[in-house]
DOKOL-943451 format. One record per residue (C-alpha): x, y, z. Coordinates in steps of 0.1 Angstrom, whole numbers, plus 2048, in hexadecimal, padded with zeros to 3 digits. Example, Ala and Ser with C-alpha at 12.3 -4.5 7.8 and 13.67 -1.06 7.14 Angstrom:
87B7D384E
8897F5847
***
This chain:
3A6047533
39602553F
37502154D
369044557
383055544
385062522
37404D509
3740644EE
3790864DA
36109F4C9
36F0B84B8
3560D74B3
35E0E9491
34F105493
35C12649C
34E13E4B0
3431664AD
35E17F4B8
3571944D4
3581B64D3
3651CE4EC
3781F24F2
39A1E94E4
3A01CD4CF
3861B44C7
3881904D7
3891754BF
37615A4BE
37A1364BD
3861214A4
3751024B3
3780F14D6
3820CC4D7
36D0B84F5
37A09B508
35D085515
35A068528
34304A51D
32305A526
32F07C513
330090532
34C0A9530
36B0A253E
3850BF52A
3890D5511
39E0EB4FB
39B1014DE
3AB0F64C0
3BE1134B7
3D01184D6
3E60FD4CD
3E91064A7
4031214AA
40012E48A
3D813948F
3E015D491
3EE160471
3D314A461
3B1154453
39A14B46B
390127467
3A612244C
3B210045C
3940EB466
38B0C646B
3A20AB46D
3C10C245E
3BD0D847F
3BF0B9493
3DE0AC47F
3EB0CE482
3E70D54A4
3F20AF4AF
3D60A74BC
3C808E49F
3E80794A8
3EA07D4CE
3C506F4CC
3CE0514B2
3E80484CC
3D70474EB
3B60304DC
3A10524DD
3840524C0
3810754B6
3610814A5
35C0A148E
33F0B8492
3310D747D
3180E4497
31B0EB4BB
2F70DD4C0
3010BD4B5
2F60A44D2
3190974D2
3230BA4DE
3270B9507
3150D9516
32B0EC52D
3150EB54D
3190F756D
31E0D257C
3350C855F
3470DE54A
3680CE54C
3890D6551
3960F1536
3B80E1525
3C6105516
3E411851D
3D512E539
3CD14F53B
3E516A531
3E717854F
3E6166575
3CE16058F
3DB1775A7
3DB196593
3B8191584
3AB1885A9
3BD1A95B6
3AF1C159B
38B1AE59F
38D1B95C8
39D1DC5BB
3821E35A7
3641DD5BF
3721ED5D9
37720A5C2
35620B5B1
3452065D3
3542255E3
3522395C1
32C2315C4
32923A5E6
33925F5E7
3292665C4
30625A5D0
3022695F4
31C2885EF
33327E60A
35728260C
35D26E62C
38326E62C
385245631
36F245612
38A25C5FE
3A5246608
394224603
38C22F5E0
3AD23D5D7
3C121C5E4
3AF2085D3
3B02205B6
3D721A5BC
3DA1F35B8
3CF1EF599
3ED20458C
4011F75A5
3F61CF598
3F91D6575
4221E2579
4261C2595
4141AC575
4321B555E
4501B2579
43C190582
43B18A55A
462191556
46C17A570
459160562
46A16353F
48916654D
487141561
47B13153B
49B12952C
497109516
4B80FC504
4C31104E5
4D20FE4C8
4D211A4AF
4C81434B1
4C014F492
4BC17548F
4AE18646F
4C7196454
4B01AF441
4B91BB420
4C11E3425
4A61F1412
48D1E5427
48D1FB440
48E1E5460
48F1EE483
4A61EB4A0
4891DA4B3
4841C2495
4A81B848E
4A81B44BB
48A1A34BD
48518B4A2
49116849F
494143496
49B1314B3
4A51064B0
4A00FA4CF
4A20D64DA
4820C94CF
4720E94C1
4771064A7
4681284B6
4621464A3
4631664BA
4511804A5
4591AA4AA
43D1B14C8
45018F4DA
4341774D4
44414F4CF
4311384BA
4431124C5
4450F44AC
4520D24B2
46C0C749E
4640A04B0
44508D4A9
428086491
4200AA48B
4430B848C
44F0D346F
45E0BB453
46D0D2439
47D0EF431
4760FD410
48811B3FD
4711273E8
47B13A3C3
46B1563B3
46615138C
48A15C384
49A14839C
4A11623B9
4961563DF
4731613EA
47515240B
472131422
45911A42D
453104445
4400E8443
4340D2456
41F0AD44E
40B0A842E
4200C6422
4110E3438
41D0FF436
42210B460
43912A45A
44414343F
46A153440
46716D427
48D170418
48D199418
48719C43E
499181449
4B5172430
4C1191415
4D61A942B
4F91A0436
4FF17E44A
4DD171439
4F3159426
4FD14644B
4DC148459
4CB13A442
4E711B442
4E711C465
4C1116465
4CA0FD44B
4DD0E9462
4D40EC484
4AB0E5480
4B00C1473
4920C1456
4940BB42F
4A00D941E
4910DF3F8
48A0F63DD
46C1003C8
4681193B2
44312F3AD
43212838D
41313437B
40615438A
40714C3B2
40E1633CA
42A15C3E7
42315D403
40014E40E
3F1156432
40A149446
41E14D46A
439167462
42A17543D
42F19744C
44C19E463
4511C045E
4361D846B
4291F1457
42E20B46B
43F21548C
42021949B
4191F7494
4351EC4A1
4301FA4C1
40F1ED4C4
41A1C54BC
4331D04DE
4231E04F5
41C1CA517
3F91B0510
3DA1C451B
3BB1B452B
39C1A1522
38B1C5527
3A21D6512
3A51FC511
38A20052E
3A31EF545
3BC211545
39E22853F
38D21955C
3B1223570
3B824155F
39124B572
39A238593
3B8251594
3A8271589
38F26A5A4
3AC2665BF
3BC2855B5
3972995B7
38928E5D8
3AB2935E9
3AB2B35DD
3842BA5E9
38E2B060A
3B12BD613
3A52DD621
3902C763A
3A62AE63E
3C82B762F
3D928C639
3C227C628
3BD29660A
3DD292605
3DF271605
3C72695EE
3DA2875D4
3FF2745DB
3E72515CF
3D82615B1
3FA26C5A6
4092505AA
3EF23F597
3F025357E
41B24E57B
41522A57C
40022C563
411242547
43923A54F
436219541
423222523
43924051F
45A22C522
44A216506
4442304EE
4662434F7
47D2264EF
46A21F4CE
46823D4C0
48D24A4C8
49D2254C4
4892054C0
4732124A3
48F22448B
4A2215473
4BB1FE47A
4E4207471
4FC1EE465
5131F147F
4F81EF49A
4E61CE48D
4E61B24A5
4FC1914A4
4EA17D485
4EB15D496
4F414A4B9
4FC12A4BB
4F711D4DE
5050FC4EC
***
């Protein structure tokens, strides 16, 4: 703010094309909102949807214009602070800031998934690697400093990858916001759920925010304090009177999340679950019933808490992969099947550094497969079989 500070906001509704790549393809954007200063020069900049926690369940661009601004908070955070905020269709609009070189401003999103150091150390990794590949396949030579520079840093990406989920663990384990109320899912028998879902899942109240943690551990936050806080809770009746489920809804009666009543309210200790989300998230509780020929539930956060399949399942769980998706371990699995080659080429010549380079190749190769092994192993004998009565976790925590 003030004289060479924000003087407004553009919000660019329009999405952008999805990237494809090996693995899963990378969305595109739902639309970037601009802060500029008076002469429209760029000053930040965030995309809309990573502050409408809900987009993933959403069709894409289903929320647009001044309802994803309400949604997201940033309509009112704007009104408050004096901001105007303008709305455009095209990304060639003239109102639209270019992201130069000089000024591309400061982007306002959560981050990346992963940090700095990890992507700097694989970049490094990686050169040094495809460098030294290049070399001994080009000119044939199996200089033994060559082996071994290729094989360690064949070894660190590995080696980075299992320091990125101890570093990821410790960092979970220092976030511990206040807990009001833990509510755990009570699924009706017949449904077949997992040991992972009944562990996993939850409602959590926390002091100015209800979280959903969903089966693969993803949290989707909302307030429960200011102008585009959930509101309402509202039980909503099939035609005869039997509960479908619960919303949640937030202003102008949006619906933010869906809690459908099988998965989460029918089996035993539903009954004081659902009270105890009653009473502890501090919004209106109602009722409506479905009439006409509508279906229950629309697109929504939550509609589907059950995977359809253990596969699935194990998918949602599995640690985050990269931007670069399944080339990132392909590209390792190589890096280690290299290692394990040339040290083999050269260990008549020279046994200490054949060697060495086989013992980094292995290890690679370990580093690579035990955690993805370990993953599959505990779903498929425990996590991803159908959970008992007797071992179903405590329905609800209250903390203090």
């Amino acid at each position: 703010m003030g004289e060479n500070g924000i003087a407004r906001a553009v919000f660019v509704d329009a999405g952008g094309d999805d990237m494809e790549r090996m693995g899963p393809t990378i969305p595109g954007s739902w639309g970037e909102v601009q802060l500029q200063d008076r002469d429209g020069a760029l000053i930040g900049w965030f995309d809309i949807e990573d502050w409408l926690p809900e987009s993933p369940a959403l069709v894409k661009r289903s929320v647009q214009g001044e309802q994803a601004l309400r949604r997201t908070g940033a309509a009112d955070l704007f009104r408050s602070a004096g901001v105007p905020v303008h709305i455009v269709r095209d990304r060639n609009d003239p109102r639209v800031a270019p992201r130069t070189r000089a000024g591309r401003g400061t982007a306002l999103g959560p981050g990346k998934s992963f940090p700095a150091w990890y992507w700097n150390t694989r970049a490094v990794a990686g050169g040094v690697w495809f460098a030294t590949i290049t070399v001994i396949i080009l000119s044939g030579s199996t200089a033994p400093w060559l082996v071994l520079l290729s094989a360690v840093a064949a070894l660190v990406a590995p080696t980075a990858r299992l320091a990125l989920r101890a570093w990821t663990r410790r960092r979970l384990k220092r976030c511990a916001p206040v807990v009001r109320e833990r509510v755990k899912p009570a699924p009706a028998d017949e449904l077949g759920a997992t040991v992972r879902f009944c562990r996993d899942t939850e409602l959590r109240v926390q002091d100015s925010d209800l979280v959903l943690r969903e089966l693969g551990g993803q949290e989707y936050w909302f307030p429960l304090t200011g102008p585009h806080a959930l509101t309402a809770l509202v039980l909503v009746r099939d035609r005869t009177g039997a509960p479908l489920g619960a919303e949640l809804r937030g202003p102008g009666d949006q619906v933010r999340v869906v809690l459908p009543w099988g998965p989460w309210f029918a089996g035993e200790g539903g009954t004081d679950g659902w009270s105890r989300l009653r009473r502890s998230a501090g919004l209106s509780v109602s009722e409506r019933s479905l009439t006409g020929k509508g279906t229950w539930p629309k697109p929504a956060l939550g509609s589907r808490p059950l995977p359809q399949s253990g596969r699935e399942a194990r998918a949602m769980s599995r640690f985050p992969g990269t931007v670069a998706g399944a080339s990132s371990t392909a590209v390792m699995a190589v890096g280690s099947f290299f290692s394990l080659t040339l040290g083999a080429r050269i260990e008549d010549s020279h046994p200490g550094a054949g060697g060495a380079a086989i013992l980094m190749g292995a290890l690679g190769a370990v580093l690579q497969a035990l955690p993805y092994g370990i993953h599959q192993l505990r779903s498929r004998l425990w996590l991803d079989r159908p959970v008992t009565p007797a071992g179903r976790q405590p329905l609800t925590e209250r903390t203090a």
